[in-house]
C-alpha positions in Angstrom: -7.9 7.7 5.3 -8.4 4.6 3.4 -9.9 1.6 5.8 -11.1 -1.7 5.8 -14.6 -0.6 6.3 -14.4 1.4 3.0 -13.4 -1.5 0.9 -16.4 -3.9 2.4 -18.7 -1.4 2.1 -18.0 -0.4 -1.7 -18.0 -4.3 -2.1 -21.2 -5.1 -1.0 -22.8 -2.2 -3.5 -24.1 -3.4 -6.8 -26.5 -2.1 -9.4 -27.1 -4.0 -12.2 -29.6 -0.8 -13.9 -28.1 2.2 -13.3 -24.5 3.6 -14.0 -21.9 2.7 -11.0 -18.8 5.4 -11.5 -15.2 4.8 -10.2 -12.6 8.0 -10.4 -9.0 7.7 -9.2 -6.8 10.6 -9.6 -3.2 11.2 -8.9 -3.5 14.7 -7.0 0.3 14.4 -5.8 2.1 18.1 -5.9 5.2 16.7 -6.4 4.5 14.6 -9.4 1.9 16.7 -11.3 0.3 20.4 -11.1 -3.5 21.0 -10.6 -3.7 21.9 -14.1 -2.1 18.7 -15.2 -4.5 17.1 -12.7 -7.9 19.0 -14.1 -6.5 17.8 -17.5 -6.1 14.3 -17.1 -10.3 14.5 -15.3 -11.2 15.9 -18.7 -9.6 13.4 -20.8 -11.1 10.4 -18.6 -14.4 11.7 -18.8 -14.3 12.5 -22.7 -13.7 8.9 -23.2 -16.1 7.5 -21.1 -18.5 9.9 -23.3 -17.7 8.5 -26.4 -17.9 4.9 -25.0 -21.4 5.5 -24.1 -22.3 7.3 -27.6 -22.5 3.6 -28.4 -25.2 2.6 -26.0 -28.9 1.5 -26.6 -30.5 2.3 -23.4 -31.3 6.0 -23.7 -32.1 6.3 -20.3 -28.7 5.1 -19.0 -26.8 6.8 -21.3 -28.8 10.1 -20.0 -28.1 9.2 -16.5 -24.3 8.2 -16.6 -23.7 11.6 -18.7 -25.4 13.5 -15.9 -23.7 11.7 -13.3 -20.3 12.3 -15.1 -21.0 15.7 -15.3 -21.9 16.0 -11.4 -18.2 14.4 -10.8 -16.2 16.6 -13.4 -18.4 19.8 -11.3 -17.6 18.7 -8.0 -13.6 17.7 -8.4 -13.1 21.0 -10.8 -15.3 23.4 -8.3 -14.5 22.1 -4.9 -10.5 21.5 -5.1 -9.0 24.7 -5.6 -6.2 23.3 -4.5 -4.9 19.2 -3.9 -3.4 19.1 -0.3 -3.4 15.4 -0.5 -1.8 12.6 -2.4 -4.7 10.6 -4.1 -8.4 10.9 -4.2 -11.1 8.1 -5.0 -14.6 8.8 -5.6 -17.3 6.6 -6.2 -20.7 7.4 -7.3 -24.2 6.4 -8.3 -27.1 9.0 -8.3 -30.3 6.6 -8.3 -28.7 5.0 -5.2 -27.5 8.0 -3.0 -24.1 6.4 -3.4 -21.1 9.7 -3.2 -18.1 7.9 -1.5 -15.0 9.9 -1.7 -11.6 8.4 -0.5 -8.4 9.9 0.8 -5.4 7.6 -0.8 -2.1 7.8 1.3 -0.1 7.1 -2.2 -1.1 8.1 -5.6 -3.1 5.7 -7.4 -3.2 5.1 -11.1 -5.5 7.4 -13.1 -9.0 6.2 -13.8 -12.8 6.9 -14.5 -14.3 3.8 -14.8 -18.0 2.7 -15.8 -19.5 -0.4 -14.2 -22.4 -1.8 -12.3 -19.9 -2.4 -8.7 -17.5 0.1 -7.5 -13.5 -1.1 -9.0 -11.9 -1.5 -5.9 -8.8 -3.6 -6.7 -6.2 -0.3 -6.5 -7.8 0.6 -3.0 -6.9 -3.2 -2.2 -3.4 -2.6 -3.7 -3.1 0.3 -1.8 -3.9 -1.2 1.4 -1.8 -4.6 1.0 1.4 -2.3 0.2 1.1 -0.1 3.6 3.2 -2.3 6.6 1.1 -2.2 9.7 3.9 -1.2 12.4 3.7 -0.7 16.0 6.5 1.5 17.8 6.9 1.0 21.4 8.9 3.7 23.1 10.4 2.6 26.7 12.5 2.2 29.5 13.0 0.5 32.7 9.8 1.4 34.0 7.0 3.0 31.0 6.7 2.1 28.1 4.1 3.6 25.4 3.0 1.6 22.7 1.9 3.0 19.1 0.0 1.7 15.7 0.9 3.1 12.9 -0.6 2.7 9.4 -0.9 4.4 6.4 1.4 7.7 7.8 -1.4 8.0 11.0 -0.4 6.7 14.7 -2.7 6.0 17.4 -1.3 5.1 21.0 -2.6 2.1 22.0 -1.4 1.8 25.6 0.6 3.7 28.1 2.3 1.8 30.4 3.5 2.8 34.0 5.0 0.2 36.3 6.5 0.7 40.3 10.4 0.2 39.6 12.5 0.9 42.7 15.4 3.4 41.9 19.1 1.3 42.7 21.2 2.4 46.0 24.0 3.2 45.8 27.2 2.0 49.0 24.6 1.3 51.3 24.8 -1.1 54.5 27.6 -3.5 55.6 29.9 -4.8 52.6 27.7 -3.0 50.2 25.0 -5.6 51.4 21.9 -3.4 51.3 23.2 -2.1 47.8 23.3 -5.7 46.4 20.1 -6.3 47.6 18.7 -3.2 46.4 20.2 -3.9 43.2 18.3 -7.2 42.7 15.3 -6.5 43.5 16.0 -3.5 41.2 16.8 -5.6 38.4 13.6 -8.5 39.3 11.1 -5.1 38.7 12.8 -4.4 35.6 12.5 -7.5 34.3 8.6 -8.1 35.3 8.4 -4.3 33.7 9.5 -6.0 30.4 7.7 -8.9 30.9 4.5 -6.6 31.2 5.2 -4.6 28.1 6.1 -7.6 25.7 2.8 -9.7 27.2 0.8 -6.6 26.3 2.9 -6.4 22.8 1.7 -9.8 22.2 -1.9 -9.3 23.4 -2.2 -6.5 20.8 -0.2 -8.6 18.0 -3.2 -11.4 18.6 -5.7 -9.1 17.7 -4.1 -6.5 14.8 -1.7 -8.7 13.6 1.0 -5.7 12.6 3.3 -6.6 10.5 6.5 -5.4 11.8 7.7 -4.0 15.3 9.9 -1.3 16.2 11.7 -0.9 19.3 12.9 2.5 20.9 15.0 2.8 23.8 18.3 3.1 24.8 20.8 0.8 23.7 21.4 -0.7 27.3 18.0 -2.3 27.6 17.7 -3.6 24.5 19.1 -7.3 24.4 17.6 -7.8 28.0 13.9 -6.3 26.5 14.5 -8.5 23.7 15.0 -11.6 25.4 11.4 -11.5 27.0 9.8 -11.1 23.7 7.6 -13.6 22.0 9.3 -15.7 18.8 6.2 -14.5 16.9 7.3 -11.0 18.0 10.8 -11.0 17.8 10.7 -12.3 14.3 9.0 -9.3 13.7 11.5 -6.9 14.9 12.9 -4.7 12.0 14.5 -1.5 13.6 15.9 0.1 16.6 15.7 3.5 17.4 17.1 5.4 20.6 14.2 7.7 21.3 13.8 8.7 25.0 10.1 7.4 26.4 8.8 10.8 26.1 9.8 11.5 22.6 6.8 13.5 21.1 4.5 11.8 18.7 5.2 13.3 15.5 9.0 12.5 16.3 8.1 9.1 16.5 5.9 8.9 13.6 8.4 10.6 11.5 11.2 8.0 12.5 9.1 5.2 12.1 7.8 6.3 8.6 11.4 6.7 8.1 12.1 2.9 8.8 9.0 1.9 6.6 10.1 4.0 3.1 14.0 2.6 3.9 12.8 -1.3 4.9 10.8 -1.3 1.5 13.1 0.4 -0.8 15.6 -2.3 0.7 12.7 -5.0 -0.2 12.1 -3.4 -3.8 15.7 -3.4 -4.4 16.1 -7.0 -3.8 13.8 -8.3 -5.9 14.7 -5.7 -9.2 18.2 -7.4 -8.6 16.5 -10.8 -8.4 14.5 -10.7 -11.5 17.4 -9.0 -13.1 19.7 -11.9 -12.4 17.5 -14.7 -12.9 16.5 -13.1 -16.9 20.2 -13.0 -17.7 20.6 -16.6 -16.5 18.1 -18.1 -18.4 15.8 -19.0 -15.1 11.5 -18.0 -14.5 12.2 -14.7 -15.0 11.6 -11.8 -18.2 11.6 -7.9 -18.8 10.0 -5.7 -20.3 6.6 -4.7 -21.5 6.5 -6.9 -24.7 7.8 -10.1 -23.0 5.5 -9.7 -19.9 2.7 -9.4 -21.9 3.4 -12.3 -23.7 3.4 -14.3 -20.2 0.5 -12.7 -18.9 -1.8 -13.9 -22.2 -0.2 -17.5 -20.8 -1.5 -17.3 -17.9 2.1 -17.7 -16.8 3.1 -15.1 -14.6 4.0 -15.8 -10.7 4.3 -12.2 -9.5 4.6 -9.0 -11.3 6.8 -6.1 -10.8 5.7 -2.3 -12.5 7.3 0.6 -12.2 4.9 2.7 -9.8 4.4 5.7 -12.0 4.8 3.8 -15.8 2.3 4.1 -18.5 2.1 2.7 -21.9 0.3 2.3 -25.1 -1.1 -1.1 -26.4 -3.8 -2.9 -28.1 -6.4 -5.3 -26.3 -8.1 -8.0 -28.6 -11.7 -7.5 -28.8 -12.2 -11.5 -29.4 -10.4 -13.0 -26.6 -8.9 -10.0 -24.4 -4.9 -11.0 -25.8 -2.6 -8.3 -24.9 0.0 -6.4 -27.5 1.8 -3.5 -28.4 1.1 -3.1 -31.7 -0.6 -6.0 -33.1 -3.5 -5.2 -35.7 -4.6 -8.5 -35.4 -4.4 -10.9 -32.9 -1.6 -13.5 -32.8 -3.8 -15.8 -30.7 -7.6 -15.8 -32.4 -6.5 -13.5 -35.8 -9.5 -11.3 -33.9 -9.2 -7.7 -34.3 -7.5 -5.4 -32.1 -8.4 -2.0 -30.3 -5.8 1.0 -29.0 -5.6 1.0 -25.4 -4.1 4.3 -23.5 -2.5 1.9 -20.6 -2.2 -1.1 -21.3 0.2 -1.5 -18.2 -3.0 -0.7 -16.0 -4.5 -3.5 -18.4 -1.8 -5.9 -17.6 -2.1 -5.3 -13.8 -5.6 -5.9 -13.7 -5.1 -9.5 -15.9 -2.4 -10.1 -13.6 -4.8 -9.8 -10.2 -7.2 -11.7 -12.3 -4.7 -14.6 -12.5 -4.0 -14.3 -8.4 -0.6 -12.8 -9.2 1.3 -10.9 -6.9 1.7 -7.8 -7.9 4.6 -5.2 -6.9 4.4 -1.2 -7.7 8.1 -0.5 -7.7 9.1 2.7 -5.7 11.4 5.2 -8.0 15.3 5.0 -7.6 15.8 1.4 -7.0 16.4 0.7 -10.5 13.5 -0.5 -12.3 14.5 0.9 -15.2 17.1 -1.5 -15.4 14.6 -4.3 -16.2 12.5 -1.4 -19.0 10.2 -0.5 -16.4 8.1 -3.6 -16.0 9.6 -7.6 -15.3 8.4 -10.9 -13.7 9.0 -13.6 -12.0 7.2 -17.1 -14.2 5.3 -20.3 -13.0 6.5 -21.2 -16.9 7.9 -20.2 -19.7 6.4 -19.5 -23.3 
């Protein structure tokens, strides 16, 4: 699983003399087959071999070939089959550096040649994961869950002494009321308990959304002792009995995560969509966006997640195109890029945009695949 401790440690590794290698590969059954996978390696790594053709420093260019080869070996020998949505793997041989990273989603396709480990899509992929806790109760447990990146981890069971109610007991139903009361005072400092622990545990993780489960008849009164911090927080409930198992309540929590963000994504296609066709800080498509981003004038971006296209890159002074010879900015000449889309996220993050992968079947290709939201206009 992709982690914090990942990112800082592939941060903190630089090496300014010897080759620093950075694969991502969409290993997703349901979008591509190994073969299309093992294909797509090849390609990667061909290019990255002709790049180097170019090189002066015979000793690199021996050592990054090697290393390429050790990478194409390991991913073509060792994976008879993919079992998992994404892989990362970063490597440099003088420095004993072989990380390999399980992605939750599939990551745009790279093989990347540097002196520090290209970490921005395992930073994309950790911002677009919600960090959600589930707590499963009722009037006197409570069990309380993290969940991130499809894993859960209970945090806390709690178990508190809640007398059970009596029923027609004593003179006028007097020892019934009592018992009642009292009854209803545990329940209440059973809450209490839970949401002062829910709040304890927010401090520290900070999740980013919470999810109630328990029965319908507890929840205003379970709400009403939660923290404004918390409460604001609260995005679903679910009836789930306090013993529900923990893949059930994975699953439905998952569940409220893929619908919560399609909702999100959804929004702000509509959004950009309506704000283009009246004139306001919006544009689509590839050509327009493009345009923007050269400008420096792009406020957040939004891609479809899987979209790929063709462009040109300026030697000169990095402008963007589609099928400009020449540069329109500097007259500099231009070179064919595969991806230019991956080009223009990458410039985007470079320009502290916020960037959006758009999930499939919200209707991105309404705005041609790729739109965005302008500080200006050009």
């Amino acid at each position: 699983m992709l982690t914090r401790q990942d990112i800082d440690f592939l941060r903190s590794f630089r090496s300014q003399t010897h080759p620093v290698f950075s694969v991502y590969l969409n290993t997703d059954g349901k979008q591509v087959s190994k073969k299309e996978v093992e294909t797509k390696l090849k390609q990667m790594a061909r290019i990255v071999r002709l790049r180097l053709n170019g090189s002066t420093d015979k000793d690199f260019r021996r050592e990054a070939l090697q290393e390429i080869q050790k990478i194409e070996d390991y991913i073509l020998n060792n994976y008879k089959e993919f079992t998992i949505k994404g892989m990362a793997l970063f490597s440099c041989g003088s420095y004993n550096l072989w990380h390999e990273i399980e992605l939750p989603r599939p990551p745009r396709n790279r093989f990347i040649l540097d002196e520090t480990p290209y970490i921005r899509p395992l930073q994309f992929q950790e911002v677009e994961y919600r960090r959600i806790c589930t707590v499963v109760l009722d009037q006197h447990t409570a069990r309380i869950f993290l969940i991130y990146q499809g894993a859960i981890l209970e945090y806390k069971l709690i178990s508190d002494d809640v007398p059970t109610k009596v029923k027609w007991g004593g003179w006028a139903g007097y020892d019934e009321k009592r018992s009642n009361r009292k009854h209803a005072q545990k329940v209440n400092e059973h809450f209490e308990h839970v949401t002062g622990t829910l709040f304890e545990l927010f401090k520290r993780d900070h999740f980013d959304w919470l999810i109630i489960g328990c029965k319908t008849e507890y929840l205003k009164e379970f709400e009403s002792s939660l923290h404004n911090y918390l409460r604001d927080r609260v995005v679903d409930h679910l009836e789930l009995p306090s013993d529900a198992p923990e893949h059930e309540i994975l699953e439905r929590s998952m569940k409220v995560e893929q619908t919560k963000t399609f909702e999100e994504h959804y929004a702000l296609v509509d959004r950009v969509l309506h704000t283009s066709q009246a004139g306001g800080l919006a544009t689509i498509g590839l050509e327009n966006v493009l345009r923007h981003l050269n400008g420096s004038a792009v406020d957040t971006l939004l891609v479809a997640r899987d979209y790929v296209a063709g462009g040109v890159r300026c030697l000169n002074c990095n402008f963007m195109g589609i099928l400009e010879k020449s540069c329109s900015l500097c007259g500099g000449e231009t070179v064919e890029v595969d991806d230019i889309v991956t080009e223009a996220i990458d410039r985007a993050l470079d320009q502290s945009v916020t960037v959006k992968q758009i999930f499939e079947g919200v209707g991105m290709d309404r705005a041609q695949n790729m739109a965005a939201f302008l500080r200006f206009r050009i």
